[in-house]
NUTORLO-849874 format. One line per field, with one value per residue (C-alpha): z, y negated, x negated; residue in one letter. Coordinates in Angstrom, 1 decimal. Example, Ala and Ser with C-alpha at 12.3 -4.5 7.8 and 13.67 -1.06 7.14 Angstrom:
2
Z = [7.8,7.1]
Y = [4.5,1.1]
X = [-12.3,-13.7]
rest = [A,S]
***
This chain:
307
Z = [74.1,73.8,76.8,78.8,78.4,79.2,82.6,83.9,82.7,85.3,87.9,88.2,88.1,90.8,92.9,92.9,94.5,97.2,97.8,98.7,101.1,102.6,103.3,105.9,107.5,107.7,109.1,111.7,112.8,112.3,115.2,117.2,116.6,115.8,112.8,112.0,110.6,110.3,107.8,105.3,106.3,106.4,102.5,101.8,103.8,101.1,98.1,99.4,100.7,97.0,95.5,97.7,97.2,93.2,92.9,93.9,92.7,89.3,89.1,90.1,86.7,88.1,85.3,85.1,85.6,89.1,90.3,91.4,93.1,95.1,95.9,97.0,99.1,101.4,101.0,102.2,105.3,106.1,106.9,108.3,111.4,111.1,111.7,114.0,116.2,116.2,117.0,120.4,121.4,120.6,120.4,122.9,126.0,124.9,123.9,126.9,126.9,126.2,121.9,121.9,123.1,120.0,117.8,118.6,119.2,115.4,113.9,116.5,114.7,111.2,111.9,113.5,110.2,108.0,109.1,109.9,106.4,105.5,107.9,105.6,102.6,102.2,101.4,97.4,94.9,94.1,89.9,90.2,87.3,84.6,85.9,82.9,79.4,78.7,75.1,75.7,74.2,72.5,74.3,72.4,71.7,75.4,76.2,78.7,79.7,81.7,84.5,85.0,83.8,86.0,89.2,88.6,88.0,91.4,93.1,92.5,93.6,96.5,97.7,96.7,98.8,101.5,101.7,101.1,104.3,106.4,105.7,105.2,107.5,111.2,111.2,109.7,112.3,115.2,113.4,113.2,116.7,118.0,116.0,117.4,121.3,122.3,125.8,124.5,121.9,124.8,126.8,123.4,123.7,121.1,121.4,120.9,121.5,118.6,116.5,116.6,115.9,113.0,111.6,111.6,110.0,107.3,106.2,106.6,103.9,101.8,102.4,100.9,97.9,97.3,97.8,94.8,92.7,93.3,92.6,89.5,88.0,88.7,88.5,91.3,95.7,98.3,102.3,101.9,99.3,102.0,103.7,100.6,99.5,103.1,103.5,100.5,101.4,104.6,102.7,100.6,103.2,105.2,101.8,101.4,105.2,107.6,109.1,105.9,103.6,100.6,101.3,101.7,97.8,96.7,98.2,96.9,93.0,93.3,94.8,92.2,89.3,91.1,90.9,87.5,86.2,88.4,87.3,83.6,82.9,85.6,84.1,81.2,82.0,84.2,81.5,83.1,86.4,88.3,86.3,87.7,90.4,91.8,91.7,95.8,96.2,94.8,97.3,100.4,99.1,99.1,102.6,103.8,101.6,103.5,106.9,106.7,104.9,105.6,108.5,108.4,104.6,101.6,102.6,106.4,109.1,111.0,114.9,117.6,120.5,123.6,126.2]
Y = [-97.1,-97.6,-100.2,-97.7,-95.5,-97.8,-98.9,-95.7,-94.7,-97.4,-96.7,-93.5,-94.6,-96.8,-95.1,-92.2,-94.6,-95.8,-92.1,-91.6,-94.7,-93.2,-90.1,-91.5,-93.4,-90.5,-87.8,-90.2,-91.0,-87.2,-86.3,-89.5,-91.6,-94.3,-96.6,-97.3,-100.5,-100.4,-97.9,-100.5,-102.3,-99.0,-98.5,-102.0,-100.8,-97.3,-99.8,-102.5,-99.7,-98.0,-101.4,-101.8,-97.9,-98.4,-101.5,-100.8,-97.3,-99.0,-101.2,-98.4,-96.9,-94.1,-92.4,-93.8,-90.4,-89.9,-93.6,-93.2,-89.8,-90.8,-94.3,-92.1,-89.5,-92.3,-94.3,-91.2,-91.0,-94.4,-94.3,-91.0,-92.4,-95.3,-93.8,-91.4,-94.6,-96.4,-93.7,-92.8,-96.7,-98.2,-96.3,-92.8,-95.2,-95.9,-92.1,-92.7,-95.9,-97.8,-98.0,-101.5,-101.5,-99.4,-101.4,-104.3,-102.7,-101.4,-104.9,-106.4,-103.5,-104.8,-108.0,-107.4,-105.2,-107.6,-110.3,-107.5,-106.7,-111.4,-111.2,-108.2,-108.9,-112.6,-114.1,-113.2,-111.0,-108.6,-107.3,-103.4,-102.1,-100.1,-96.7,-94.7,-95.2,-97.5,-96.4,-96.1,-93.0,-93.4,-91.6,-92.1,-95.3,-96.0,-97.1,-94.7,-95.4,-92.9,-94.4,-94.4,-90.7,-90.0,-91.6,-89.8,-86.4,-87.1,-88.2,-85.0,-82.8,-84.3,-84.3,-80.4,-80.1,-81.5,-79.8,-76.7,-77.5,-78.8,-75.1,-72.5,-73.2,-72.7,-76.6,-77.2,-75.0,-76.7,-80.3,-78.9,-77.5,-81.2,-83.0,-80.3,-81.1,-81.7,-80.3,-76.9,-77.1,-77.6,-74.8,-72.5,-73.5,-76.4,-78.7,-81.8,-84.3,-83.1,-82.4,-85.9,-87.1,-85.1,-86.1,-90.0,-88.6,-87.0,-89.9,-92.3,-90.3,-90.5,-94.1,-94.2,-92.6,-94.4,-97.4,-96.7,-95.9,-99.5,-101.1,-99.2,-99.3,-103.8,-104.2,-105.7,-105.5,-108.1,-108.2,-108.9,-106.3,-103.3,-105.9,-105.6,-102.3,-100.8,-102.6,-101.0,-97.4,-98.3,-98.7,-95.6,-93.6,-94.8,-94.6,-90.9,-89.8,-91.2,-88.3,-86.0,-85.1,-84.6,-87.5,-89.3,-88.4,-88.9,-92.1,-93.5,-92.4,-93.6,-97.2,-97.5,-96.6,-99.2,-102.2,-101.3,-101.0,-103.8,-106.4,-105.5,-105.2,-107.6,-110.1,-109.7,-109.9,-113.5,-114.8,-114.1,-115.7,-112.5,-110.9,-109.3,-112.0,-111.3,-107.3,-107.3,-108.4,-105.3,-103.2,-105.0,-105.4,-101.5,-100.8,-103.4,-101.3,-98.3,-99.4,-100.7,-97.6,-94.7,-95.2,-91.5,-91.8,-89.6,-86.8,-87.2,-85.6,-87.3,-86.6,-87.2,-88.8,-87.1,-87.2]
X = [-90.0,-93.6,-93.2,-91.4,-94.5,-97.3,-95.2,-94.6,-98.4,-99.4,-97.1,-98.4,-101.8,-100.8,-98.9,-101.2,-103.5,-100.9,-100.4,-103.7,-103.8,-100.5,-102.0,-104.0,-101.2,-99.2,-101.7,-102.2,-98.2,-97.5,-100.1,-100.2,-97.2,-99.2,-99.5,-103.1,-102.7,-106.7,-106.4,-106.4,-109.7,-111.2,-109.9,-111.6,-115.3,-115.6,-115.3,-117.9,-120.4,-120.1,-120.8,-123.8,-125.5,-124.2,-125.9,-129.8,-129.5,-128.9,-131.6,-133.8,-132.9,-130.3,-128.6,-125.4,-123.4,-125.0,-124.1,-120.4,-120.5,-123.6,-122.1,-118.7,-120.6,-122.2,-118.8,-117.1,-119.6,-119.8,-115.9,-115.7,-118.2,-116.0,-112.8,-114.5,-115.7,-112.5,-110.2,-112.9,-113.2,-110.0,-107.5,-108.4,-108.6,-104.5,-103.0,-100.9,-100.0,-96.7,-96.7,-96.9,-100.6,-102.1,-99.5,-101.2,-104.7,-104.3,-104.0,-107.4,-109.1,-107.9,-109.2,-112.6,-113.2,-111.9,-114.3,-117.2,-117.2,-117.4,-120.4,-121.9,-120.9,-119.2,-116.2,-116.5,-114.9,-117.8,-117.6,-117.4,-120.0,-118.2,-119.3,-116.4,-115.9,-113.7,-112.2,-108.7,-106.7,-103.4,-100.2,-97.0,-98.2,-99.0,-102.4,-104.7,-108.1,-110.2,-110.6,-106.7,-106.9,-109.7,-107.9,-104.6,-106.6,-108.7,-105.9,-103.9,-106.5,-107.1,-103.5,-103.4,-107.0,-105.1,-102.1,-104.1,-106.3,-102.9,-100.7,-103.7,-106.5,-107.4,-107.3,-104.1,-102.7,-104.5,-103.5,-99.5,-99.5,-101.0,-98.1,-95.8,-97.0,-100.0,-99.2,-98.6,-100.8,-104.0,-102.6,-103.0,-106.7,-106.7,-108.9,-106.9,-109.2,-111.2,-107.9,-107.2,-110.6,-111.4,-107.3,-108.9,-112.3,-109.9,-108.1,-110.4,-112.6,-109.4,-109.6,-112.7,-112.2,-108.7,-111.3,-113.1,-110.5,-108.8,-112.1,-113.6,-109.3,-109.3,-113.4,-113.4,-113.6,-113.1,-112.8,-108.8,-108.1,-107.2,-104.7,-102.1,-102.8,-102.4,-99.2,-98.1,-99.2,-97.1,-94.1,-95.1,-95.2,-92.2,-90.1,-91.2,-90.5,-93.7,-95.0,-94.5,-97.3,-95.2,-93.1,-96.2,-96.9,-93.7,-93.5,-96.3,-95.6,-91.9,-93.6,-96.2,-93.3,-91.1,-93.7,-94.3,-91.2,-90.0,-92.4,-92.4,-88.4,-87.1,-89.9,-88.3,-85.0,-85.8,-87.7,-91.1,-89.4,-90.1,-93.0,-96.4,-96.9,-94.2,-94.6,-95.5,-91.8,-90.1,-92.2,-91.2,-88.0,-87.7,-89.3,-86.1,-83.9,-84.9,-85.3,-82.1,-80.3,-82.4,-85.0,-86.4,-87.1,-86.5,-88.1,-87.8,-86.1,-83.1,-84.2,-81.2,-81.9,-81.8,-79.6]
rest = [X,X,X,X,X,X,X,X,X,X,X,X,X,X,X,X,X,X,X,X,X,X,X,X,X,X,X,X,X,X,X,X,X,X,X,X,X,X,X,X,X,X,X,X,X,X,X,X,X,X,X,X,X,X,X,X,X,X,X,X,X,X,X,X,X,X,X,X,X,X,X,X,X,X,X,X,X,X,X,X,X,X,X,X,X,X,X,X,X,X,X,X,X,X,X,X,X,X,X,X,X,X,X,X,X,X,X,X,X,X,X,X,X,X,X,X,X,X,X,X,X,X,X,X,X,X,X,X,X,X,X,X,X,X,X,X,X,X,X,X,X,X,X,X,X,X,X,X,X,X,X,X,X,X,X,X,X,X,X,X,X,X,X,X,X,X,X,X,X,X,X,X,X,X,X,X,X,X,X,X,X,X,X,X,X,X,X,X,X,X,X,X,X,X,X,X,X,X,X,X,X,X,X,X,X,X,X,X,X,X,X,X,X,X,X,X,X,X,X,X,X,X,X,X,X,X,X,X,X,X,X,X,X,X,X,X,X,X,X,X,X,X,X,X,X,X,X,X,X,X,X,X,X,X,X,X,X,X,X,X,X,X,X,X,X,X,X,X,X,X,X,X,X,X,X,X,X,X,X,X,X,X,X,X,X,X,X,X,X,X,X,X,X,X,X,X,X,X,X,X,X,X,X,X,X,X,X]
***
């Protein structure tokens, strides 16, 4: 029982994580259509940009309380510009054309910021300072530190924050009309351009912040680590309903429980043959698994083709 506890304490924590990663994809796809397969990369930039404010900010004798919010307020504005810039070079000059063109235009931009980031910061895996106590608390006999407590409380108010902002502000309106038809929606005096840009600056700040909390939950950042964790988030959100905010969430908790409970039982059951290396297998084997059976997702809306 105790076991049962501790995985499904870490699924959450994970797939609260994933949630917020598939946040962004979904904002995105529910205005544009598109799949920012960047959206990882820009994950990966929020961590590394925190390590480097964290880091001289320390040595300078900054109290340790202040270090992570100051390192996640210039993380947060770093990607912010940076989603701001890719969206208005790479992928405004293609709004209207063919879908394979951003597809592939997505994936160029995951790679030039995957090696932009070597060229800053180097091939390495970069130690993540221990910014939260690390006493773990006893839950049923599960074991909870507060970081994992802390990025499962964060995470939730975030995803309320944005669903608040999507259903009860002037911009959530504007951001549903866009999704709705962006025709229309400029006719009604939106202005979609900026719609659009400010939906990239939204969710890459999420990225940022689901950046950190990877890095300060592992200890560690990289240049590769948004390349995994994005594909993950993809299949998060394409298992909740792509497109769908909630699904988005729902997704992501029901992927984090599945790797967890996936790699601890079926390990078990294999005799270690399909333990935690092998816990990126049961996410990809679900995203097949739903593709195959139900494309639109859980939460996702069946759309007929027209004649």
């Amino acid at each position: 029982m105790e076991t049962l506890i501790q995985q499904i304490v870490n699924g959450l924590v994970l797939g609260a994580v994933y949630a917020l990663v598939a946040l962004g994809y979904t904002m995105v796809y529910g205005i544009l259509g598109l799949i920012n397969f960047a959206h990882g990369e820009v994950v990966m930039v929020g961590a590394l940009v925190t390590l480097a404010v964290i880091k001289p900010l320390a040595a300078a004798g900054v109290p340790a309380v202040a270090l992570l919010p100051l390192g996640l307020i210039v993380a947060m504005l770093v990607c912010m510009a940076l989603g701001a810039t890719v969206e208005r070079i790479a992928y405004r000059p293609l709004r209207n054309a063919p879908r394979l063109a951003p597809l592939i235009t997505a994936i160029g931009v995951s790679i030039v910021l995957q090696y932009g980031a070597v060229l800053i910061w180097g091939r390495g895996y970069h130690a993540y300072p221990e910014l939260l106590p690390t006493t773990p608390l006893e839950f049923f006999g599960a074991r909870i530190s507060p970081t994992q407590i802390a990025i499962v409380l964060v995470s939730s108010l975030i995803m309320a924050g944005l669903l608040w902002l999507v259903h009860r502000t002037r911009l959530g309106r504007a951001m549903r009309a866009t999704a709705e038809n962006p025709a229309v929606a400029r006719l009604m005096g939106v202005n979609v351009d900026q719609v659009i840009s400010l939906t990239f600056v939204i969710g890459s700040a999420l990225g940022a912040v689901a950046g950190v909390l990877v890095s300060i939950n592992y200890s560690v950042a990289h240049y590769q680590m948004g390349f995994t964790l994005g594909l993950k988030a993809f299949t998060a959100a394409v298992l909740g309903g792509i497109g769908n905010l909630g699904g988005a969430m729902v997704g992501g908790l029901l992927l984090g429980l599945i790797e967890a409970l996936g790699a601890g039982y079926i390990g078990d059951l294999t005799g270690g043959l399909f333990g935690s290396n092998y816990r990126d297998v049961f996410a990809f084997l679900v995203l097949v698994a739903v593709l195959i059976f139900r494309p639109s997702g859980l939460l996702g809306e069946r759309v007929a083709e027209r004649a």
